[in-house]
Every structure is written in C-alpha cells, then in structure tokens.
N, C-alpha and C positions, 0 to 999 in steps of 0.2 A: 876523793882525789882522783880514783881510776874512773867517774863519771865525768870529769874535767878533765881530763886527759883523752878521753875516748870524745866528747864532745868540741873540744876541737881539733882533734882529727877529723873527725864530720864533718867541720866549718872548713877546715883549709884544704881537705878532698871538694868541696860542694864551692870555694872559691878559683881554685886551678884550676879542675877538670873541663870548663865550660868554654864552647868556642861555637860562632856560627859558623857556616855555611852558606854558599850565594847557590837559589835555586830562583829557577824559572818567575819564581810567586816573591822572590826578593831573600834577603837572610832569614836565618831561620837556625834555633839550636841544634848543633851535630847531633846531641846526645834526644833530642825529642823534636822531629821534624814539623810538630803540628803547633810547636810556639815560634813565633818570629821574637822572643826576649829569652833571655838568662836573668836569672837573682840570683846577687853576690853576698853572702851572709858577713859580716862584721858586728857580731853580737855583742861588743863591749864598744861600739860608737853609735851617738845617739842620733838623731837624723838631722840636726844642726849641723854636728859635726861631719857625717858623714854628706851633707851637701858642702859643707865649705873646703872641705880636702876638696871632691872633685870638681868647684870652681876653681880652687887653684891650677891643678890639676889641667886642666882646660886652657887656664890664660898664661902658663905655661908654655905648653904645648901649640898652641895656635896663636898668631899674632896676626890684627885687624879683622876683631869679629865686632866692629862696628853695623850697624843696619840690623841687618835679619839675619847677622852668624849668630849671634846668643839672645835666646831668649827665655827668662825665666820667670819662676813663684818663686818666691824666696824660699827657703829651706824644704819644700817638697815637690820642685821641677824643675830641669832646664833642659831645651831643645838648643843642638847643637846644631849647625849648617857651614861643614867644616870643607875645603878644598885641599886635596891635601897629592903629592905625585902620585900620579896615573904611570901608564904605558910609557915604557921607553924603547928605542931600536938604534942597535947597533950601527955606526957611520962609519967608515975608514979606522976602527980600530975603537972609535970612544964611542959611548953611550949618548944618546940625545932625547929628551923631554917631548914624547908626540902627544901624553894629553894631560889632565888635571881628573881625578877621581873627585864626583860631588857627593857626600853622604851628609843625611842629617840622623843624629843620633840623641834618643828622646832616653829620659832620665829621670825617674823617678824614687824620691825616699821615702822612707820610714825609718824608725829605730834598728838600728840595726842589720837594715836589708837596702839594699837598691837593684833595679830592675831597670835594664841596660832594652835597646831595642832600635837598632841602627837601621836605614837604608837608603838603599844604592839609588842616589836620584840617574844619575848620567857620568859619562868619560867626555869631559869636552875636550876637544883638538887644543891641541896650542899652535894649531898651522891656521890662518886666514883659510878659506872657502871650502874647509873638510868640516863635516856633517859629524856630528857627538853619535853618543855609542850608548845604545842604552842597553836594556836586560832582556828586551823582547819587542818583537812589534816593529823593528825599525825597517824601512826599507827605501827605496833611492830618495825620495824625497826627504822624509822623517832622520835618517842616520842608519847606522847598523847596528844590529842586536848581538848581543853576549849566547843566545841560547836561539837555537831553530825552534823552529814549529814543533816539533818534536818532542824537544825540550831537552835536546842534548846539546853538549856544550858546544859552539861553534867558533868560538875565538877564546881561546885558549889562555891567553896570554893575559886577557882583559879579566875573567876568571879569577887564575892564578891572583893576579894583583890586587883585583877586590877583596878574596877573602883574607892573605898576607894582609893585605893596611889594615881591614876591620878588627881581625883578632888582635895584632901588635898595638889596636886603641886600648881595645879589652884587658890586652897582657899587660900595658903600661899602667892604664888604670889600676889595677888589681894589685902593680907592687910597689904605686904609690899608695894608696888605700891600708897597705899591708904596713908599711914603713911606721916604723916607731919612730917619734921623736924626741930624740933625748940630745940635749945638749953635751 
C-alpha cells in the first residue's frame, strides 16, 4: 500500500510540476531546458483513453478547427494548430485585442503517458497593414521579433503572453486528464 501511495505521489509531482518556457530556439521544459516536450504520466489510463479525453479536451476548448487546425492518428497523435488571444493594450481605460497568438501543439500517446510539445508559430496583428511578430529573425520587412540577437527578451509583453496561454493549455489539460468521472 505505502508503494502506491508513494507511487502516485511521483505521478501527480511528475504531472503538475511541468511548465515550458518561450526561448529564442522556441518552448522548451522549465525544469530541462534541452527538451522542447514534457510527458504527463496517467498510469491507470490506457492510450485510447488517454487520446479520447484529450480530443475532447481540445474540441472543447477550441471551436472551428476545420482545415489544418486538427490533425490526427487515431488514438496515438494529434497536431493541434490553435489561434487563440495574443497582445492586448490599454485604450481610454479598456483593453483592446492588437494580435491572435499561432501555436501548434503536437501530441503524442501511449498507455499511460503523453508527451505534449507546443510552438510558437507567429503573434499576428488584428490591425490591417501591421507586420506579425515572431520569436526571432524579424525585422522591417519580415515583422518584429519577441528576442534580440542576443537572445534577450525584447518585447516583453509578447513573452509574458506566450508563455501564460501555453502553460494555462498544459494546466487545463492536465486537470482535465486528472478529472474522474463519476456520475
């Protein structure tokens, strides 16, 4: 019993603790900067089940992922190509929408485990004739970059907001995934 009690404490430490991070080279795990994924353990769901929660999960959460927003293997893949609020700036007191944040976040099962692996395509405008924002590399032509040459942060704001939407996909995931259902 104290092996099953200490073994999922393991499991629900090794499913919370994990968050990315937006770096120059795209996300990437806080806790191991040399993988761009996390694996979420759920060792009493088998990989049916743990892809058909997170299609729900998904078509939930996003609406008209017709085209090339969902694309899947049945029960061991689905690439996501999610749009979902970007950047917003302060107007005469309210808030206003300046872009849409593009991630596609690629998804893979097994019994038990899945292995999450999101990135940051572009920040597109939602003004007519302003130029998207990417993570690097952008300049008058192309758009403008999240990180200098450097590799230090240089819009802040685009940052901040990347890695808040990424992890709150992860965080929601994880307590749907986690949810018992019991009628």
């Amino acid at each position: 019993m104290k092996k099953l009690i200490l073994l999922s404490l393991f499991a629900f430490n090794m499913v919370i603790g994990q968050e990315f991070i937006l770096t120059p080279n795209n996300f990437v795990n806080k806790d191991d900067e040399t993988k761009n994924f996390i694996v979420l353990s759920y060792p009493e769901l088998n990989q049916k089940q743990l892809y058909d929660k997170t299609k729900t999960f998904i078509q939930s959460k996003f609406k008209n992922l017709k085209g090339d927003g969902l694309n899947e293997v049945e029960y061991s893949f689905i690439k996501l190509r999610a749009s979902s609020p970007g950047t917003t700036v302060k107007v005469f007191g309210s808030e206003s929408l300046m872009s849409y944040m593009v991630t596609t976040y690629e998804i893979n099962f097994k019994d038990g485990k899945l292995m999450v692996k999101p990135t940051l395509e572009r920040f597109e405008s939602n003004s007519p004739g302003v130029d998207n924002t990417y993570i690097n590399g952008g300049n008058s032509f192309a758009g403008k970059s999240i990180f200098k040459k450097d590799g230090k942060v240089w819009l802040k704001n685009y940052y901040e907001v990347a890695n808040v939407s990424v992890n709150q996909f992860i965080d929601g995931l994880k307590a749907y995934l986690s949810n018992k259902e019991d009628w």
